[in-house]
C-alpha positions as CSV (number, residue, x, y, z in Angstrom):
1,X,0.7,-53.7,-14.1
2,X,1.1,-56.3,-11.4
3,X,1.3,-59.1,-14.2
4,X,3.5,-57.0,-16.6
5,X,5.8,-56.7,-14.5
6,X,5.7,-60.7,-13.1
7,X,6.7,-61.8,-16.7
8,X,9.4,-59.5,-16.7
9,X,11.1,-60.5,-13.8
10,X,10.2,-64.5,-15.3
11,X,11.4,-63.7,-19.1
12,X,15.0,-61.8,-17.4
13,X,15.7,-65.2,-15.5
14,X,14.2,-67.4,-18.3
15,X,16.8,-65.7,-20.9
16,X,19.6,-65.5,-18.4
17,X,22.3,-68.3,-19.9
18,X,24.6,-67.8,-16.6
19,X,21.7,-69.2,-14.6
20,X,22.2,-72.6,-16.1
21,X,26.0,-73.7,-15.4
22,X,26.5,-75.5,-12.5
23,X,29.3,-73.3,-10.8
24,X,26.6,-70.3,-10.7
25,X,25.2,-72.3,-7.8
26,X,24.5,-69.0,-5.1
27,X,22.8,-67.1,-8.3
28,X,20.6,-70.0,-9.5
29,X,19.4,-70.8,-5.9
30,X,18.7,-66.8,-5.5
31,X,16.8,-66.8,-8.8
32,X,15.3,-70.2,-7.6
33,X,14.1,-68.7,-4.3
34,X,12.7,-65.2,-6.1
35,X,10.6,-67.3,-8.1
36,X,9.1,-69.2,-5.2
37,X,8.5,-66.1,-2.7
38,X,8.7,-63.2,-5.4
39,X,6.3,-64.5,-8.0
40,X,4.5,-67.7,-7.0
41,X,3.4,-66.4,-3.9
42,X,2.3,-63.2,-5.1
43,X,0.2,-64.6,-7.9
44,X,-1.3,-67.6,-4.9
45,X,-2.3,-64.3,-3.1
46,X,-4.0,-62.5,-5.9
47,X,-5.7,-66.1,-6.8
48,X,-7.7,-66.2,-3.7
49,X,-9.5,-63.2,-5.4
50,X,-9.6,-64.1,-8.9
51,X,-9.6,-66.8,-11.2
52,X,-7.7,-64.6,-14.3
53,X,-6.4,-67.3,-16.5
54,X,-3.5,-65.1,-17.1
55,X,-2.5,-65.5,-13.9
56,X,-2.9,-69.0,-13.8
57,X,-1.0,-69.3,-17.1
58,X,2.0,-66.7,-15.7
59,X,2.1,-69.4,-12.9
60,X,2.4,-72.4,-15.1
61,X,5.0,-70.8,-16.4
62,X,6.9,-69.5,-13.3
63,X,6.8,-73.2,-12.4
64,X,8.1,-74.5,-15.6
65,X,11.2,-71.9,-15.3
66,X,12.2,-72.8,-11.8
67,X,12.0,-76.4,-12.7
68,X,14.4,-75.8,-15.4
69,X,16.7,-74.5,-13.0
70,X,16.1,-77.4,-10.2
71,X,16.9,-79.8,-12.9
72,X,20.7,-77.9,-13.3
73,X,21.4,-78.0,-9.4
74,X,19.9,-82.0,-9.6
75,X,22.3,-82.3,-12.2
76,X,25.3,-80.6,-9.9
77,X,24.2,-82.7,-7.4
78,X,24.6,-86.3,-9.3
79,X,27.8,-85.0,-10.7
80,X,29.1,-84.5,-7.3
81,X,27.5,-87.6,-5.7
82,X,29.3,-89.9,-8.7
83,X,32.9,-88.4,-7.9
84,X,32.1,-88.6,-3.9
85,X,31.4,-92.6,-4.3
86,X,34.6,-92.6,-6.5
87,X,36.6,-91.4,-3.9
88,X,37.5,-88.7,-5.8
89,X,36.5,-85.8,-3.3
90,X,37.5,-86.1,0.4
91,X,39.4,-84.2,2.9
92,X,40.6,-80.7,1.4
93,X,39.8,-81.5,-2.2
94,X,35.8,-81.8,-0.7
95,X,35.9,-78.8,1.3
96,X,37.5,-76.7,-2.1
97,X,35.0,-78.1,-3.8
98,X,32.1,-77.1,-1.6
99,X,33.9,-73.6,-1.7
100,X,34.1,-73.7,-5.5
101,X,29.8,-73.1,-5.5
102,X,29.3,-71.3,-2.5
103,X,30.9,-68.8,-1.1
104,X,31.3,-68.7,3.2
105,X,34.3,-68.1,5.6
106,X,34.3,-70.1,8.9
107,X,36.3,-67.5,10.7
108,X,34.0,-65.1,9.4
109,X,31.9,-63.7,12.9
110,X,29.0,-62.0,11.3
111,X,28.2,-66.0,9.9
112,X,28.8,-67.5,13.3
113,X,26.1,-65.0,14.8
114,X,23.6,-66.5,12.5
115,X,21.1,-68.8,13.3
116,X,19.1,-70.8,10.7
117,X,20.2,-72.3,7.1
118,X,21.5,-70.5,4.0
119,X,23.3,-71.5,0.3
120,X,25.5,-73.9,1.7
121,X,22.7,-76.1,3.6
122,X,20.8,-76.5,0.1
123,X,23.9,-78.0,-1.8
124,X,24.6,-80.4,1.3
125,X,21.4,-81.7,1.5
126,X,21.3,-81.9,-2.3
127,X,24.2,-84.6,-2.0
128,X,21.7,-87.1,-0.6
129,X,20.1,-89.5,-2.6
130,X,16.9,-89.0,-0.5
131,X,15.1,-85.6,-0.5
132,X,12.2,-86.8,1.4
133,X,12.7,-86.9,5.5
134,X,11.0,-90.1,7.1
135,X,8.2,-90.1,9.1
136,X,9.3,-90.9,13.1
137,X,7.9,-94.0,14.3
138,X,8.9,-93.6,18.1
139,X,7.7,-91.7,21.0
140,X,10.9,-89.4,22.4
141,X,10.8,-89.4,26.4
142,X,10.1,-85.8,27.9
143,X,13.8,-84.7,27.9
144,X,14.4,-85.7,24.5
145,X,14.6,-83.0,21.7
146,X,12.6,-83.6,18.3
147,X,15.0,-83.5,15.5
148,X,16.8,-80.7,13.8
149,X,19.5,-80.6,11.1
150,X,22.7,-79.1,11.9
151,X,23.1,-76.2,9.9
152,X,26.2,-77.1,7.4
153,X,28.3,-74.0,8.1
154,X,28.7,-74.9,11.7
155,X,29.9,-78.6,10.8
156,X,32.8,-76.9,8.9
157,X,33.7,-74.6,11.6
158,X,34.0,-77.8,13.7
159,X,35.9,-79.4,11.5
160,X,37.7,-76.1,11.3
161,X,38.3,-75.7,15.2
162,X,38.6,-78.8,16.4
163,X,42.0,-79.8,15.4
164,X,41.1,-83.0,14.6
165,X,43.9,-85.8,14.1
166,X,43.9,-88.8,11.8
167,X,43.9,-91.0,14.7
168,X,40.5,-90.0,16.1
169,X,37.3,-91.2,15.7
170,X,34.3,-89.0,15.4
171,X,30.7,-90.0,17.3
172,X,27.7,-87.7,16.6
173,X,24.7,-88.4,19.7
174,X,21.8,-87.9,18.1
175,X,22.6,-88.5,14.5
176,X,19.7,-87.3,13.0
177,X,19.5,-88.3,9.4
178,X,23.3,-88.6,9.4
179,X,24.8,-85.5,7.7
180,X,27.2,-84.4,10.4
181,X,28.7,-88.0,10.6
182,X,28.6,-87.8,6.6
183,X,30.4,-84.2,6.7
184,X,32.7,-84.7,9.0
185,X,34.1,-88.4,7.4
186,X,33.8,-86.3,4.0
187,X,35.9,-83.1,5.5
188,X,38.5,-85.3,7.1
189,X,38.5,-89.0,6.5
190,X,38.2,-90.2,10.1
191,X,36.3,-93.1,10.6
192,X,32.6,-91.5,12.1
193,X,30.0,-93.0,14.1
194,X,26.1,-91.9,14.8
195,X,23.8,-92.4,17.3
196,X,20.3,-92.1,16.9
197,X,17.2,-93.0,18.8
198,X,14.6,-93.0,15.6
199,X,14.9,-96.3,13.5
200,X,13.4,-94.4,10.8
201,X,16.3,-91.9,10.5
202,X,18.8,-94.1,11.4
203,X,18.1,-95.8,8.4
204,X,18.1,-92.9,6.0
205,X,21.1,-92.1,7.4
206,X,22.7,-95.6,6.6
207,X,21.1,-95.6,3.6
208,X,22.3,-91.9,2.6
209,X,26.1,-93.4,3.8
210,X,25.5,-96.2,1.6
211,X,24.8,-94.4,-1.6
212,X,28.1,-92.4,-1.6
213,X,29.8,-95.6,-0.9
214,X,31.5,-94.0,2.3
215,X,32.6,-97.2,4.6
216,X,33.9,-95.6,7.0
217,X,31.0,-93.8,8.4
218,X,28.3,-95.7,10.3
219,X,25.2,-95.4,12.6
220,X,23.5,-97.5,15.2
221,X,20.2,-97.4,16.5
222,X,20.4,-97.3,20.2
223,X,19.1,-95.4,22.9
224,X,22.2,-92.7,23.6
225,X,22.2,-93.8,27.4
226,X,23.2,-97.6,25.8
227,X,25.6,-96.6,23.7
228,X,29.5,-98.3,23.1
229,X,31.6,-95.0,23.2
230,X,34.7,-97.3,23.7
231,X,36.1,-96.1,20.1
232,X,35.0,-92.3,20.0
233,X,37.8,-89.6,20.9
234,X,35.5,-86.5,19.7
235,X,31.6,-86.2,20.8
236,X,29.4,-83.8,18.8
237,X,25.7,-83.3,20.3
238,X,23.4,-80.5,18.9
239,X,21.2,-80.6,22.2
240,X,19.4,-84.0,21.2
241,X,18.3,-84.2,25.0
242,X,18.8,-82.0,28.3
243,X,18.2,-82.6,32.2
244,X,18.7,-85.5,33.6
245,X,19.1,-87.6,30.0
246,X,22.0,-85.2,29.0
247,X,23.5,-85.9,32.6
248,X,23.5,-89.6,32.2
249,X,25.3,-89.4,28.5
250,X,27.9,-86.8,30.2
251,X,28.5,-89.3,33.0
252,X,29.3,-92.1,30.6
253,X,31.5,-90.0,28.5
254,X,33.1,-89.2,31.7
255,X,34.0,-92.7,32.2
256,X,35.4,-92.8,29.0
257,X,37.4,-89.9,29.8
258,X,39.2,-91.7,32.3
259,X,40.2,-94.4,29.9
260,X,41.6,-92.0,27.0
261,X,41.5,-87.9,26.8
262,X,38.1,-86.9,24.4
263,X,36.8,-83.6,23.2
264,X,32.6,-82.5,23.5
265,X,31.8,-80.2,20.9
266,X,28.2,-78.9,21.5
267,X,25.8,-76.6,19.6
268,X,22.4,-75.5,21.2
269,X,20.9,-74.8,24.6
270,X,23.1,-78.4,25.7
271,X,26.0,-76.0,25.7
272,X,25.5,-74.3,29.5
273,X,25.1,-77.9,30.9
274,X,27.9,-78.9,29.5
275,X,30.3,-76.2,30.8
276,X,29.2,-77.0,34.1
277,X,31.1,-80.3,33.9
278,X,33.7,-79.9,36.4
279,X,35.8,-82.8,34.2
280,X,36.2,-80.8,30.8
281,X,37.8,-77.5,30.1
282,X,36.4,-74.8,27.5
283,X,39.2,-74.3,24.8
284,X,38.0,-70.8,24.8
285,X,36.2,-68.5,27.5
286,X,32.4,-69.3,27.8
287,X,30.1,-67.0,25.4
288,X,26.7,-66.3,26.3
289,X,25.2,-67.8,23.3
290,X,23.9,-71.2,23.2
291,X,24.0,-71.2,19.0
292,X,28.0,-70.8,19.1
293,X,30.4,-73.9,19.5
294,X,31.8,-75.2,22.2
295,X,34.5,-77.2,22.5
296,X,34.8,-79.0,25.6
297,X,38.2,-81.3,26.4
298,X,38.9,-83.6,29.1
299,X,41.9,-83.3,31.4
C-alpha cells in the first residue's frame, strides 16, 4: 500500500508539464521539497527495516525526478545570473523580477512575524555561483556571533522601509557571505560595502560579487572594531556580536554620526542594545521582538 501509493504521488509530479517552466518557481520548489521530506524520507525510514529492492528502486527514481526539477531551477538561476552581469536587472526591474517567481508582500505582517527561511531565500541563494558555504578558518572572540544568513524577505523590507537615497552608501557589519550587500546594491544601485571577520567568507562573498559582475558592491576583511566607516550613511547588523564588542562598533558609528547624519538598521537580539543608544532615534515605537527591524537614525 505504502509503496503504491509512493509512485503515485512520484508518477503525478513526474507527468506534471507545469512543473518544468521556469516561472512555476513556488510549485516546483513545493514539489521539490514533497519529494525530499514526503517520499525520500519515508522510504530511508522503512529501509532501516528492510532491504526491499522495490524500495530501493522507487528511491532511485524519486531521486532521478527531483533532479529533473533541480536542473529547471539551475537553469532559472543561470538565466537570471547572465542578465544580472548584463546589467539588465537592477533597482525596480530586479525586485519585479524576483516578484515575477515568488510571491511575498513586505507590508504583509503575518510575514514579518515569521522567523526562518521560505521560497524567496531558495531563489536568492540560487543566484550565486557558489552553492557550497566555506569552512571558517578563525576563532570568533566570546561576544562574537557564528554566522547566519539574513533571511531575504527581511532585506526587501529594508530596502522597502528605509527610504534609501541615491546618495547613500550602504555598509553591512558582519557581511557574512555577502548577500545583503549583494541585495541591497541589486534592489537599489547604491554603492554597498561589507564587513566581515572570516577570510573565508569574505572571499565567497567577493567572489559571489565578482561573478555577477556588480562593481559597485565590495567587502573587506577586517575586524568590525577596525573598520573605515568614513563613506557609509546606512549601517545594517544582523547581531554579528553583542556586549561590549557591539558597544565599541556603536561608539565608532557614533563618531561618525557627528560628522554626517546615518541610519542603523538592526535585525536580531542587537536590536534592544541598540535602542538604548541615547544618540539615535527609533523611526517607529520600540516592539518587543528582537526578529523585527529596526531602524535607528541619528539626530
Amino acid at each position: 500500500m505504502l509503496i503504491f501509493k509512493l509512485q503515485s504521488y512520484l508518477e503525478a509530479i513526474a507527468s506534471d508539464a507545469s512543473l518544468y517552466e521556469k516561472g512555476n518557481f513556488e510549485k516546483r520548489s513545493e514539489a521539490i521539497d514533497f519529494i525530499g521530506f514526503g517520499v525520500i524520507d519515508q522510504i530511508d525510514e522503512y529501509l532501516l527495516e528492510t532491504t526491499s529492492p522495490t524500495l530501493l528502486q522507487l528511491r532511485q527514481h524519486a531521486e532521478k525526478v527531483r533532479s529533473a526539477l533541480e536542473e529547471t531551477d539551475q537553469q532559472l538561476f543561470q538565466h537570471i545570473q547572465s542578465n544580472i552581469r548584463q546589467g539588465g536587472y537592477s533597482g525596480t526591474a530586479f525586485k519585479a523580477l524576483i516578484t515575477k517567481y515568488v510571491d511575498f508582500n513586505v507590508h504583509d505582517p503575518i510575514s514579518q512575524e515569521e522567523v526562518g527561511y521560505d521560497n524567496l531565500d531558495v531563489l536568492i541563494n540560487g543566484l550565486s555561483l557558489f552553492q557550497t558555504m566555506p569552512e571558517q578558518t578563525k576563532d570568533l572572540e566570546p561576544e562574537m556571533v557564528y554566522y547566519q544568513k539574513t533571511p531575504a524577505r527581511i532585506v526587501f523590507e529594508l530596502v522597502e522601509k528605509s527610504f534609501i537615497r541615491q546618495e547613500d552608501v550602504f555598509f553591512d557589519i558582519g557581511a557574512g557571505l555577502g548577500q545583503v550587500a549583494i541585495l541591497v546594491n541589486l534592489l537599489t544601485g547604491i554603492p554597498t560595502k561589507g564587513i566581515e571577520f572570516e577570510p573565508a567568507f569574505c572571499d565567497y562573498a567577493r567572489d559571489c560579487a565578482a561573478s555577477l559582475n556588480l562593481s559597485d558592491v565590495n567587502f573587506s576583511n577586517v575586524d568590525a572594531r577596525e573598520a573605515d566607516y568614513s563613506e557609509g550613511t546606512i549601517f545594517f547588523m544582523f547581531t554579528p556580536f553583542h556586549g561590549e564588542i557591539l558597544q565599541a562598533v556603536l561608539e565608532i558609528l557614533r563618531q561618525e554620526s557627528l560628522q554626517r547624519k546615518i541610519k542603523i538598521i538592526t535585525y536580531g537580539p542587537c536590536t534592544a542594545q541598540v535602542a538604548l543608544q541615547n544618540w539615535l532615534q527609533a523611526a517607529a515605537p520600540a516592539e518587543n521582538n528582537a526578529y523585527k527591524l529596526g531602524i535607528f537614525s541619528s539626530f
